[in-house]
C-alpha positions, 0 to 999 in steps of 0.5 A: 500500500505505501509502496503505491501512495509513493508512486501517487504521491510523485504522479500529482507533484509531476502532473500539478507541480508545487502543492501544499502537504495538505493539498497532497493529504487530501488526494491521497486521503492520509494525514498531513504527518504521513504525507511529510514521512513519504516525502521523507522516504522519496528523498532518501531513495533519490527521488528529487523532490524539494520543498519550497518554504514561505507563504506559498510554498509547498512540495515540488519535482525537479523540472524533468524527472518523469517516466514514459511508457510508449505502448499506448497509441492516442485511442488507447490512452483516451478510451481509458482516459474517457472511462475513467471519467465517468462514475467509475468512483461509485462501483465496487469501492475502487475510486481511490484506485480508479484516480490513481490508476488515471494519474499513471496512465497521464503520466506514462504517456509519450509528451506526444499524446499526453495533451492530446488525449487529456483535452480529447477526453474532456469533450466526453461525459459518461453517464452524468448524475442527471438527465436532460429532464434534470432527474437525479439517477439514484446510486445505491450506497455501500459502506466502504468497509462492506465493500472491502470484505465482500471484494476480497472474498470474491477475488480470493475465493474464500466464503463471506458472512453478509448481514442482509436486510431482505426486502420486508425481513429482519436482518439475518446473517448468512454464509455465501459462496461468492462468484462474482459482482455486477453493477447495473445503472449504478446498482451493485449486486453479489452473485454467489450461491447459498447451500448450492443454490443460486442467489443474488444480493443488492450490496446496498442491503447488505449491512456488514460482511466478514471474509472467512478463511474457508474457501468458497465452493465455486468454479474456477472460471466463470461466464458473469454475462452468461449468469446474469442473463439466466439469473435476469430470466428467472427474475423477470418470470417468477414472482408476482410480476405483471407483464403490461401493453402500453402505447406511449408518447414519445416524449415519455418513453424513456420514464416509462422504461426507467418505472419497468423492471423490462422491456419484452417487446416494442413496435411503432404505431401509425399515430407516432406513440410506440407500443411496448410490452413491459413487465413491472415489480406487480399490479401495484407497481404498474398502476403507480407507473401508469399514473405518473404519465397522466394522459401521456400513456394508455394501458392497453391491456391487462384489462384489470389494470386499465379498469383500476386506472379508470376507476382512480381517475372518477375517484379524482375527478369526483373529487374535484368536480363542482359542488 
């Protein structure tokens, strides 16, 4: 670990120059004391970095001192420049090691692609926290501490205890076999198996985890694309899940695809307001989707739900008719 913060530590002093101990304490999220031993330590191993006393002062590089790695080509070094760019910061707890790895690959590039790339990659924005009708996306938290201990079990393939807080359930602690993590719109999941049965759990209800030193019951190579799809699959045909025909405008489209867990199928519809069949959580969750969009949508079918949208509505203008 402090091998890596050194390397981090010369990467912000080659790539911003002369900063404050405290400005470093910040980027490397350690103390002000740990900063000034590290400083310390690159000295001593030859490292020529010199501070500058006085009001302004801070720490600095001699002009020069660099490493170069010429592998990359410019598409190369700007798709890892744009990925990094998004909210890489929020999937599996990685975003110290995220900005780490982006200062690397700045400072390893060829002077002649270094600029480039890095102004290239500011005309991209990858998956913003809202959208153009200003709707925040909603980012599942997950303790740090939790994240860490569930990270290690899966890429050391040994079991984990979780305190999972299922939907309407008491908190139970379990003992799962991790195979892997997947993140979905934000959305973090564990797949693993429990007593050779299949099971996936939303990270953000898991309350504490444990890695234990038993090994996990897993394969040894595993195809995440291909779990999830099955898993996906059991999920949208089990339960009591709703399959519902809409015909929508078009201006509302993409709300109806963010209410629907779904969507089975889409065609076009010669008065411009598409057609989608789309599976919701329940009745109770379509007829609240279905709301939302006001005159905006039409459930065409199932029948019960267009005749409960219908009685809602009476019950409303009922409400607010003249007296």
């Amino acid at each position: 670990m402090r091998a890596d913060r050194l390397v981090s530590l010369v990467l912000l002093l080659r790539q911003r120059g002369q900063l404050t101990a405290g400005t470093l304490a910040r980027e490397l999220e350690v103390s002000t004391r740990t900063v000034l031993r590290d400083i310390e330590a690159l000295s001593a191993a030859g490292v020529p970095v010199y501070a500058e006393r006085g009001r302004h002062g801070g720490f600095a590089l001699s002009p020069g001192f660099r490493t170069e790695l010429t592998g990359l080509n410019h598409d190369e070094a700007l798709a890892l420049l744009t990925a990094g760019s998004g909210r890489g910061e929020l999937v599996f707890g990685l975003g110290s090691a995220l900005a780490s790895a982006m200062r690397k690959v700045v400072d390893a590039l060829p002077e002649s692609h270094r600029a480039s790339a890095s102004d290239a990659a500011q005309r991209f924005l990858v998956d913003p926290e809202t959208d153009l009708l200003s709707r925040r996306l909603v980012t599942d938290e997950v303790p740090g501490t939790t994240m860490i201990e569930v990270r290690r079990a899966v890429l050391a393939g040994h079991k984990l205890r979780i305190h999972y807080a299922a939907t309407g359930r008491t908190p139970q602690w379990r003992t799962v076999d991790p195979i892997g993590l997947v993140t979905v719109r934000d959305r973090a999941y564990l797949l693993a198996t429990r007593s050779g049965a299949d099971r996936t759990y939303r990270l953000s209800r898991v309350l504490a985890a444990e890695e234990l030193s038993e090994a996990a019951e897993r394969p040894n190579r595993v195809d995440l694309d291909r779990i999830w799809r099955e898993r996906s699959a059991r999920f949208l045909s089990g339960g009591d899940h709703i399959t519902v025909l809409v015909r929508v405008s078009p201006a509302r489209r993409e709300e109806l695809l963010d209410a629907a867990l779904a969507v089975r199928a889409e065609e076009p519809a010669a008065d411009g307001w598409p057609r989608l069949e789309v599976t919701f959580q329940d009745f109770r969750h379509a007829e609240w989707a279905l709301w939302q969009l006001g005159t905006d949508a039409e459930a065409l079918a199932p029948r019960s739900l267009r005749t409960s949208l219908r009685e809602r509505a009476a019950e409303i203008a009922a409400r607010y008719g003249d007296s």
